[in-house]
C-alpha positions as CSV (number, residue, x, y, z in Angstrom):
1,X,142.2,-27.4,21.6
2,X,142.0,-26.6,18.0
3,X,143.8,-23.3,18.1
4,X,146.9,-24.6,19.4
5,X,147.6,-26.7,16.3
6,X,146.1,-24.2,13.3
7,X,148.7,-24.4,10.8
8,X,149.7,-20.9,10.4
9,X,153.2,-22.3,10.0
10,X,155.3,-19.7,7.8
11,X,154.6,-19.5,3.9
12,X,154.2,-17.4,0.8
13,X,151.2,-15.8,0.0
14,X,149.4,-17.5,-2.4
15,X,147.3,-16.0,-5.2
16,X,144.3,-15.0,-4.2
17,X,144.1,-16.4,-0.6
18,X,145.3,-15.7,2.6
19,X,146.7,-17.6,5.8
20,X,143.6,-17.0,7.4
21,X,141.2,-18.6,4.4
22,X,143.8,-21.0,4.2
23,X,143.8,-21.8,7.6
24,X,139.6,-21.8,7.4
25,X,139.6,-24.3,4.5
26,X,142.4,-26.9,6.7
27,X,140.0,-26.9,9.4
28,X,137.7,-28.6,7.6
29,X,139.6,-31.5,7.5
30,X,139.9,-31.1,11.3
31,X,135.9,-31.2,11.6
32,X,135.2,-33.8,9.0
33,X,137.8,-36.2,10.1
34,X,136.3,-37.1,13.4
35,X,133.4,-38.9,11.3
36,X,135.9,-41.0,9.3
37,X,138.2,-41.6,12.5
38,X,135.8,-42.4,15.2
39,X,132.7,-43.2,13.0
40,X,133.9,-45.1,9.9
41,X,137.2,-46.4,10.5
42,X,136.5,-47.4,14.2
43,X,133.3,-47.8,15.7
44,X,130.6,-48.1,13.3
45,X,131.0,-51.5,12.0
46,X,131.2,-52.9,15.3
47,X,128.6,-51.4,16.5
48,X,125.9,-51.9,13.3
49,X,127.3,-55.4,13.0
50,X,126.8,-56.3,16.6
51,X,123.0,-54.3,16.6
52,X,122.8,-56.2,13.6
53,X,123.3,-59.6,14.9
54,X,121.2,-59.2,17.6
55,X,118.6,-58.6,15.1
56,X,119.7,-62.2,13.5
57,X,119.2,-63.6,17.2
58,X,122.8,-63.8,18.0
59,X,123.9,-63.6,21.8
60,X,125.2,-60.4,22.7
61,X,129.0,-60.6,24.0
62,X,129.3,-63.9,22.5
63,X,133.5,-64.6,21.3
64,X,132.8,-66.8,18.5
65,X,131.4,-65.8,15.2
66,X,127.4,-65.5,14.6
67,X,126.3,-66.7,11.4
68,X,122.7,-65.4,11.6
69,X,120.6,-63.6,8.8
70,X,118.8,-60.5,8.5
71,X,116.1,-59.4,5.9
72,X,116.2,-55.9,4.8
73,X,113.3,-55.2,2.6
74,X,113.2,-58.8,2.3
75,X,116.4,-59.7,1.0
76,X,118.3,-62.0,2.8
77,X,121.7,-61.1,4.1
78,X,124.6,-62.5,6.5
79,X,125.2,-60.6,9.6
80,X,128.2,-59.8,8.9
81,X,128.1,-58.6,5.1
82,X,125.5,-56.1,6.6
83,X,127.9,-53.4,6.7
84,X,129.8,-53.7,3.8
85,X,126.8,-54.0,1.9
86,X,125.5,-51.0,3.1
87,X,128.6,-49.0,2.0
88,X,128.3,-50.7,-1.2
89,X,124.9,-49.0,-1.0
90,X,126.1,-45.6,-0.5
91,X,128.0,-45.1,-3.0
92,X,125.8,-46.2,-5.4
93,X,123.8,-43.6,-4.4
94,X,126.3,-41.1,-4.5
95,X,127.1,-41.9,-7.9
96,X,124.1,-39.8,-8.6
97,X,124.3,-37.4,-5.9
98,X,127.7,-36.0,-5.8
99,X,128.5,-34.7,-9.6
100,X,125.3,-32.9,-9.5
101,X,126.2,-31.4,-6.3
102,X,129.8,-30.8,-8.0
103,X,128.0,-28.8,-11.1
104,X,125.4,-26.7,-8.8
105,X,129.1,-25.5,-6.4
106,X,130.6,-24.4,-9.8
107,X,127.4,-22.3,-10.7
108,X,126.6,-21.1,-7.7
109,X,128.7,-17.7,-6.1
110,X,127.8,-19.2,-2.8
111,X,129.9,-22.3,-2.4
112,X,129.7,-21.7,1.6
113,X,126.2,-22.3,2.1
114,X,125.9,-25.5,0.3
115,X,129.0,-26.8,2.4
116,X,127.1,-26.0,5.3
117,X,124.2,-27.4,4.3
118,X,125.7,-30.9,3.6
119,X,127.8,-30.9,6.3
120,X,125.2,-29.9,8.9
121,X,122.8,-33.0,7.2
122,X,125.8,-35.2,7.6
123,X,126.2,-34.5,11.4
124,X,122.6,-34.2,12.3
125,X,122.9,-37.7,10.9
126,X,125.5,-38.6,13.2
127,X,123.8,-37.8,16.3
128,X,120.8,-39.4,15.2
129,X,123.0,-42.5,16.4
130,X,121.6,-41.8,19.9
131,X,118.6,-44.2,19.0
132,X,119.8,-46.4,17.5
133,X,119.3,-48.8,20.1
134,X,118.1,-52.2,20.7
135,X,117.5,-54.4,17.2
136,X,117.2,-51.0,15.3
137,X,119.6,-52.2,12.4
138,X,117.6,-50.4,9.8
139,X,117.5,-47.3,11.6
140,X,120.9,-47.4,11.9
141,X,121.7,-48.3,8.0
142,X,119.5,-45.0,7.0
143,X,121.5,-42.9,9.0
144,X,124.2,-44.2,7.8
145,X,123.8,-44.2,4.2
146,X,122.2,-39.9,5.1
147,X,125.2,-38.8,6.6
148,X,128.2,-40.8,4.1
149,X,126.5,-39.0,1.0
150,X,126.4,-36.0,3.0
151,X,130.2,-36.4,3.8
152,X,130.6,-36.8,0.3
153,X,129.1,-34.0,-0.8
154,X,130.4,-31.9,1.6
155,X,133.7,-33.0,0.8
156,X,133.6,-32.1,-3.1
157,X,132.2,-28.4,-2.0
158,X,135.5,-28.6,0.4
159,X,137.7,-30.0,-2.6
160,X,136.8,-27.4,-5.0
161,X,138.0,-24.5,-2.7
162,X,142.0,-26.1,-3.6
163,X,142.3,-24.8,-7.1
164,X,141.5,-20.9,-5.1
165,X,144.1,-21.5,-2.6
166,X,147.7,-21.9,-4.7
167,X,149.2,-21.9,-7.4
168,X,150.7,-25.4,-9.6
169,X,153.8,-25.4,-7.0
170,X,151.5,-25.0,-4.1
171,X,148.8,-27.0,-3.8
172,X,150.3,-30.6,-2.9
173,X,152.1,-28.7,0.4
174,X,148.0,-26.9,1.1
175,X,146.5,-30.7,0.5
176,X,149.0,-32.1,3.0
177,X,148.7,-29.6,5.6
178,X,144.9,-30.0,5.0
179,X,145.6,-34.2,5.6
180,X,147.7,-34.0,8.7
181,X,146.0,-31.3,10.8
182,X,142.5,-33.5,9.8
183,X,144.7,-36.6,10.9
184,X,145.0,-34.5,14.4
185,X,141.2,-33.8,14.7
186,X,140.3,-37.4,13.9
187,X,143.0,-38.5,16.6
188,X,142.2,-36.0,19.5
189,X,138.7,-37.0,19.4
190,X,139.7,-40.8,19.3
191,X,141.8,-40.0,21.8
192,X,139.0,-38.8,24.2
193,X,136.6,-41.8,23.0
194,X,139.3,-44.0,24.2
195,X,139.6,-42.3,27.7
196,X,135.9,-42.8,28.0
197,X,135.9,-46.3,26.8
198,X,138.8,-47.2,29.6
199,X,137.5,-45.9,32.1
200,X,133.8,-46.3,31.9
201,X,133.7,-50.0,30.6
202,X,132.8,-53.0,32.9
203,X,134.6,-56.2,32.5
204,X,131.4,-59.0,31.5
205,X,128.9,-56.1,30.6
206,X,128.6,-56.1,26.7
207,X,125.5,-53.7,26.7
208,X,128.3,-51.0,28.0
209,X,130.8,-51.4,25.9
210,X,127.8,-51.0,23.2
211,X,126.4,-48.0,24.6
212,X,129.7,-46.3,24.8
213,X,130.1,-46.8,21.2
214,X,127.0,-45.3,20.5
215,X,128.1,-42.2,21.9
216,X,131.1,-42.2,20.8
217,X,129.6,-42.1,17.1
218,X,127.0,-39.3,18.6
219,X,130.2,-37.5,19.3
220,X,131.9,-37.3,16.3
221,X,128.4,-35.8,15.1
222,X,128.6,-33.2,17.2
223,X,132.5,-32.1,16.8
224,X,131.6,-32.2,12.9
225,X,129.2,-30.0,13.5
226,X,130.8,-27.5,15.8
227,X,134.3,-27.3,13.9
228,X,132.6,-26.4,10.8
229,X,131.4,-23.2,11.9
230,X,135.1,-22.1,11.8
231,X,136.0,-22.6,7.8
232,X,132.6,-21.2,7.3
233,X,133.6,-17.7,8.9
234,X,137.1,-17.7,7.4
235,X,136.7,-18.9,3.9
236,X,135.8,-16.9,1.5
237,X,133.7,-17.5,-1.7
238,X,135.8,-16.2,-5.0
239,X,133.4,-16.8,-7.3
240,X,134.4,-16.5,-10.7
241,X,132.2,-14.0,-12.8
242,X,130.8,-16.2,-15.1
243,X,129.1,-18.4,-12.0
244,X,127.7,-15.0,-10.8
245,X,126.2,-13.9,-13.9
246,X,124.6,-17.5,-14.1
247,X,123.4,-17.2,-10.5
248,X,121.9,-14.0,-11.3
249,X,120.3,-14.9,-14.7
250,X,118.6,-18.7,-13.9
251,X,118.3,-21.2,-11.1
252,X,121.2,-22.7,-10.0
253,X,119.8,-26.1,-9.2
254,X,118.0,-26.9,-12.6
255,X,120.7,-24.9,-14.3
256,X,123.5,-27.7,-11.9
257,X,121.5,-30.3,-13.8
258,X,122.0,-28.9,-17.4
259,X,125.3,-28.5,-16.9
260,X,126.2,-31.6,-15.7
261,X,124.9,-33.0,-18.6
262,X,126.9,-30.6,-20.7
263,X,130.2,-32.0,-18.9
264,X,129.2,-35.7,-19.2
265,X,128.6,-35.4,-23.0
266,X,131.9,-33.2,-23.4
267,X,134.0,-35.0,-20.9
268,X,135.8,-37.4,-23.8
269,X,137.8,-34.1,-24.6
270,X,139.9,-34.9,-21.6
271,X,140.9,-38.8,-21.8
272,X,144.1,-38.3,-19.9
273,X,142.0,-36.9,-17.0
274,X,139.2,-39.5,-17.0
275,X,142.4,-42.3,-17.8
276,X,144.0,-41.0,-14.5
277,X,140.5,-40.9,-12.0
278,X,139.9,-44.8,-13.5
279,X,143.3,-45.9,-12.0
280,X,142.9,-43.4,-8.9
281,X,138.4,-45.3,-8.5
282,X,140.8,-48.1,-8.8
283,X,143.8,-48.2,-6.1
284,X,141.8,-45.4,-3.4
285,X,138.6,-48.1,-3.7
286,X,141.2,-50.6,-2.1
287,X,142.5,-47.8,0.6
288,X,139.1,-46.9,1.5
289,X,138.1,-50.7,1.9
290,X,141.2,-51.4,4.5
291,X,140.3,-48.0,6.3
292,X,136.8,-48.9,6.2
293,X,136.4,-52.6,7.4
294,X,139.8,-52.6,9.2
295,X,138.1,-52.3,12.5
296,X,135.9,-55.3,11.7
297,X,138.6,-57.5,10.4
298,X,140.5,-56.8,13.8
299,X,137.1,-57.7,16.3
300,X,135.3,-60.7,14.1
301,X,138.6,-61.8,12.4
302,X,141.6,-61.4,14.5
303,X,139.6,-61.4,18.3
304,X,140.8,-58.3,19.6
305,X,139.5,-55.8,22.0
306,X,137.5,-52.8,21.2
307,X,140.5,-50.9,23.3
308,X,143.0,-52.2,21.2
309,X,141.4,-51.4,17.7
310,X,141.2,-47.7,19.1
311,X,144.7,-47.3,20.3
312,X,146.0,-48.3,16.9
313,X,143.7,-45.9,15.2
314,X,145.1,-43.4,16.9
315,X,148.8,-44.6,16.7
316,X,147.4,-44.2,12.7
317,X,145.9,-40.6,13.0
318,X,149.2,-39.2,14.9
319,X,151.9,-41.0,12.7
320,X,149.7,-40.1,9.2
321,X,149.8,-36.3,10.4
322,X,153.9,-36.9,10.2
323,X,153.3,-38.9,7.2
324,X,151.3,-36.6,5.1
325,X,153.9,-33.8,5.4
326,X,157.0,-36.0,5.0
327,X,155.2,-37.5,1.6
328,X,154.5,-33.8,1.0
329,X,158.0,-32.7,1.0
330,X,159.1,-36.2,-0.9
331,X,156.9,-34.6,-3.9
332,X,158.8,-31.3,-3.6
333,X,161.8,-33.5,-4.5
334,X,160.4,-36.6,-6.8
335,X,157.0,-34.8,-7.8
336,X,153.7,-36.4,-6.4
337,X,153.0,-38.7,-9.3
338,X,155.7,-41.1,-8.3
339,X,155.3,-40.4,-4.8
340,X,151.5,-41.4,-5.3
341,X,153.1,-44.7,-7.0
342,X,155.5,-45.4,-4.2
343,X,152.7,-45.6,-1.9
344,X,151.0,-48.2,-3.6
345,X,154.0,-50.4,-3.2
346,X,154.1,-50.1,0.2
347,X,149.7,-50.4,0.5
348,X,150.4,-54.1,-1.0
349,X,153.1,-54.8,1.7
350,X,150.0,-53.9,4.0
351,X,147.3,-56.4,2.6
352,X,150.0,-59.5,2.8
353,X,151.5,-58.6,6.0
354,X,147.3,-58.1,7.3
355,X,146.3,-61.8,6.1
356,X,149.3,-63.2,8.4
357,X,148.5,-61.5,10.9
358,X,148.2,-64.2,14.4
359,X,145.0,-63.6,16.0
360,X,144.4,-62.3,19.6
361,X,147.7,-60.9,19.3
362,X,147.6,-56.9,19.5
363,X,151.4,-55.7,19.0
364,X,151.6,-56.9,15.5
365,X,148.3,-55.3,14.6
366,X,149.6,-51.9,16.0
367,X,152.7,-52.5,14.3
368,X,150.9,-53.3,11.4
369,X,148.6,-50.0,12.0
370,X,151.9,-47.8,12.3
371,X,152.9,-49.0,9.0
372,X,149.6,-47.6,7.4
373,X,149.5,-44.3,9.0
374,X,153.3,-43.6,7.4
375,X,151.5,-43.6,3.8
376,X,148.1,-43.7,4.3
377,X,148.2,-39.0,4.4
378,X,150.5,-38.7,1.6
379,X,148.8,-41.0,-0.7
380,X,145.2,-39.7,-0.2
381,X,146.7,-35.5,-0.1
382,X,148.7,-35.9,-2.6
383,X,146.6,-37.5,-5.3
384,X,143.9,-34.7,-4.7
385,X,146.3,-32.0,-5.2
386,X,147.4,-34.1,-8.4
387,X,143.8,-34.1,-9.7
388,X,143.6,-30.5,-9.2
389,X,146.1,-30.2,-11.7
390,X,144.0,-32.0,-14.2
391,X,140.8,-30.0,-14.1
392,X,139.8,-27.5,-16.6
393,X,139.1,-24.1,-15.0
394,X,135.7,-23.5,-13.7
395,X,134.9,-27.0,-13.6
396,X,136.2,-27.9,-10.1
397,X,132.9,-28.8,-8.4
398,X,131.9,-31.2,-10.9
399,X,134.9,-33.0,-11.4
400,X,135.9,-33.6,-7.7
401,X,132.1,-34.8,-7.7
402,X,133.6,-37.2,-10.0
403,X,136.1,-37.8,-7.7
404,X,134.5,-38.2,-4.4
405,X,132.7,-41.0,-5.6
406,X,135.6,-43.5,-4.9
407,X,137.1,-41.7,-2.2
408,X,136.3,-41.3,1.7
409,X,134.4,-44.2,2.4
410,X,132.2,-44.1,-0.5
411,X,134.2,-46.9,-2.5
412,X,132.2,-49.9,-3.1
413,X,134.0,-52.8,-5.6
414,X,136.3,-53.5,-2.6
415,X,133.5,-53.6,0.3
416,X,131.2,-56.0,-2.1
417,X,134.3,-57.9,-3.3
418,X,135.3,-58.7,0.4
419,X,131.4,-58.9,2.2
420,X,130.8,-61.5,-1.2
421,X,133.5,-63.9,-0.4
422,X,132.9,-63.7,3.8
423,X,129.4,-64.7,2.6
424,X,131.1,-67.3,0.5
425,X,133.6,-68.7,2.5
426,X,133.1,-67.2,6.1
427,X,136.6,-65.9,6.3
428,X,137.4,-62.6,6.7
429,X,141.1,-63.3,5.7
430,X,140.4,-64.6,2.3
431,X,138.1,-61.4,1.8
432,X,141.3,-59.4,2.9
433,X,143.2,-61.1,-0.6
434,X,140.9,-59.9,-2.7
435,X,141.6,-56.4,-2.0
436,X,145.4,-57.4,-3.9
437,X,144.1,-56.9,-7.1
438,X,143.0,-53.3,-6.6
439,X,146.6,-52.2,-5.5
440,X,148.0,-54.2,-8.3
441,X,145.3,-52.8,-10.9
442,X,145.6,-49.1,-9.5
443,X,149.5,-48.8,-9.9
444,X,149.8,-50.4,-13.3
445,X,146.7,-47.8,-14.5
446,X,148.7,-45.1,-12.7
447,X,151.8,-46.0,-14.4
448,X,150.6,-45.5,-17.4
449,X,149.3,-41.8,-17.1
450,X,151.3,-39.5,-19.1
451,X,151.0,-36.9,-16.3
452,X,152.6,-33.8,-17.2
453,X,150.6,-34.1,-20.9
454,X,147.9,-34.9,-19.1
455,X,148.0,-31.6,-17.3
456,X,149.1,-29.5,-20.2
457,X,145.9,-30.8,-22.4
458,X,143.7,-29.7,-19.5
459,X,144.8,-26.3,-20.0
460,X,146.9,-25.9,-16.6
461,X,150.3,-25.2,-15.9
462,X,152.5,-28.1,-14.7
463,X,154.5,-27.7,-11.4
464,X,158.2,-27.7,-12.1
465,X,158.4,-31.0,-10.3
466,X,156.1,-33.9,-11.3
């Protein structure tokens, strides 16, 4: 199925690169995005909050909420804030994981290897899922926590191939093809989860509908896995002379480290760059937070099917693979900087529209869903080609390290913000409000970024169009 949607549409050849690295490098979007479709965005909170609540003594299948407490390493913690703890978790954790991983891709001539690495951690992870079984919460937290730093990480590797692929002019059209033909992996393989979910569930059988989203998480594991294989034959490595002399004359690891440190004490030289990744840890935290307890919100919150959540994801992955290239070409016009802000207007239409949603009612919520997938591609493609644009040569690894932090899953303000005041007040539409602010927050801070001196004093060439 993949080769009849590569995107080897028409275009000059960029510096550098050809349609066929180019081509590589989109497909990893295609492989990864089945873990943030069918894992993250659909099935995995769920299914960890359900195992979870058996583990509290709730009854399984039962329509009204459970209110029972688990105690991880002794702590105790709701049922429900389970989850959004544990992504909280993660990217804590990756606060430390990913810039070093960032600094070892820009010293190492062999940037290939170490996105194989993560990304075959990350999906070995995935499949692991298969026993998770039972009352198994923790098992299923460790695994979860394993393969969303391995994302992560294989994700910055991923990131830090853009700068080799096109020029100033380029790169927002190469991040937004990369978007929408991920947006199509993500929804094909939804797509086939939600065959198998129709038509193998039984009406009044709750262990089922469990087990089937169990594999359906074991899939997405195994389509990362297999569809990377693909940008690992096509791309190729670049690698700048200075990262092969350093390869050659120390150890890339402990050398990651030094360097590292190096850019964290240096970093203050480029306050316009660190100004503009506070607003985007800012307004993509609240993105990730909708994309990430959305499915939640909809099954504890709203009382709708399993079926239902799924067919709205996928309404989302097919209209954001039209979405990402219409934003795309808006930035050709208007320059991605204020396409990036027009976005966030339309994200807070999103959260208020959300908290009115009625419950048991599943039109409006794909209505609601339709409206996301329009600007949920261009917002996210368009402000990583826009970083690219603020990173000093040779530093790509370590900044999108930076980067990756706060995007993909990995945020974790808005996940504590909203698991702290379900704990609080039991409500998962209050928790939904206090995602507002990070909308708010983000535009004003992205506002304020003097963009095209921001690029300039990074030592790049602006695109004609900002």
């Amino acid at each position: 199925m993949a080769a009849t949607v590569a995107p080897t549409v028409d275009e000059p050849a960029q510096p550098g690169s050809t349609r066929r690295e180019r081509t590589g490098w989109y497909f990893y979007d295609w492989a990864n995005s089945a873990f943030q479709t069918t894992v993250i965005t659909v099935f995995l909170g769920p299914f960890l909050t359900t195992v979870t609540e058996l583990a509290a003594g709730c009854e399984l299948g039962a329509r009204s909420s459970c209110h029972g407490y688990v105690h991880p390493l002794g702590i105790r913690v709701a049922a429900g804030s389970y989850y959004p703890y544990l992504i909280s978790l993660s990217v804590f954790l990756t606060v430390f994981v990913l810039p070093v991983v960032g600094a070892i891709a820009d010293r190492s001539p062999h940037k290939k290897r170490l996105l194989a690495l993560a990304a075959f951690i990350g999906a070995g992870a995935t499949i692991g899922f298969a026993f998770v079984t039972g009352q198994r919460y923790l098992l299923g937290g460790a695994l979860f926590l394993i393969a969303n730093i391995s994302f992560g990480a294989a994700v910055v590797v991923y990131n830090s191939f853009l700068p080799q692929l096109g020029g100033p002019d380029e790169r927002d059209a190469i991040s937004s093809r990369g978007w929408a033909i991920g947006y199509l992996g993500g929804g094909l393989l939804l797509a086939l989860n939600l065959v198998a979910v129709t038509m193998l569930s039984e009406e009044g059988n709750p262990q089922r509908t469990l087990d089937l989203a169990r594999w359906s998480i074991v899939s997405a594991g195994v389509w990362w896995a297999a569809f990377t294989l693909l940008p690992l034959r096509w791309l190729r490595e670049h690698p700048a002379a200075a990262a092969a002399a350093r390869a050659r004359d120390g150890n890339v690891l402990t050398d990651g480290f030094r360097q590292l440190g190096h850019t964290l004490r240096n970093i203050k030289a480029y306050p316009l760059t660190l100004f503009f990744l506070l607003a985007f840890l800012v307004y993509n935290d609240g993105i990730q937070t909708v994309i990430t307890l959305a499915s939640q919100y909809g099954t504890q919150e709203l009382k709708l099917e399993q079926s239902t959540l799924i067919v709205t994801i996928l309404l989302v992955q097919f209209l954001a693979f039209g979405g990402a290239l219409a934003l795309g070409a808006l930035a050709r016009r208007i320059g991605a900087w204020k396409t990036v802000l027009l976005s966030l207007v339309l994200w807070t239409g999103v959260i208020i529209a959300a908290f009115r949603l009625p419950a048991e009612a599943p039109l409006p919520f794909m209505v609601l869903g339709g409206c996301i997938g329009l600007v949920l591609g261009g917002s996210q493609a368009l402000s990583r080609s826009l970083f690219s644009q603020l990173i000093p040569t040779g530093k790509e690894g370590e900044y999108y390290g930076f980067y990756e932090i706060s995007d993909k899953g990995t945020s974790w303000l808005g996940p504590l913000a909203f698991g702290l005041v379900f704990q609080l007040t039991a409500s998962y539409r209050v928790g939904l409000v206090s995602l507002l602010i990070f909308f708010v927050v983000g535009f004003a801070l992205l506002a304020a970024v003097p963009i095209r001196r921001a690029i300039v004093a990074a030592g790049n060439t602006p695109p004609r169009v900002l």
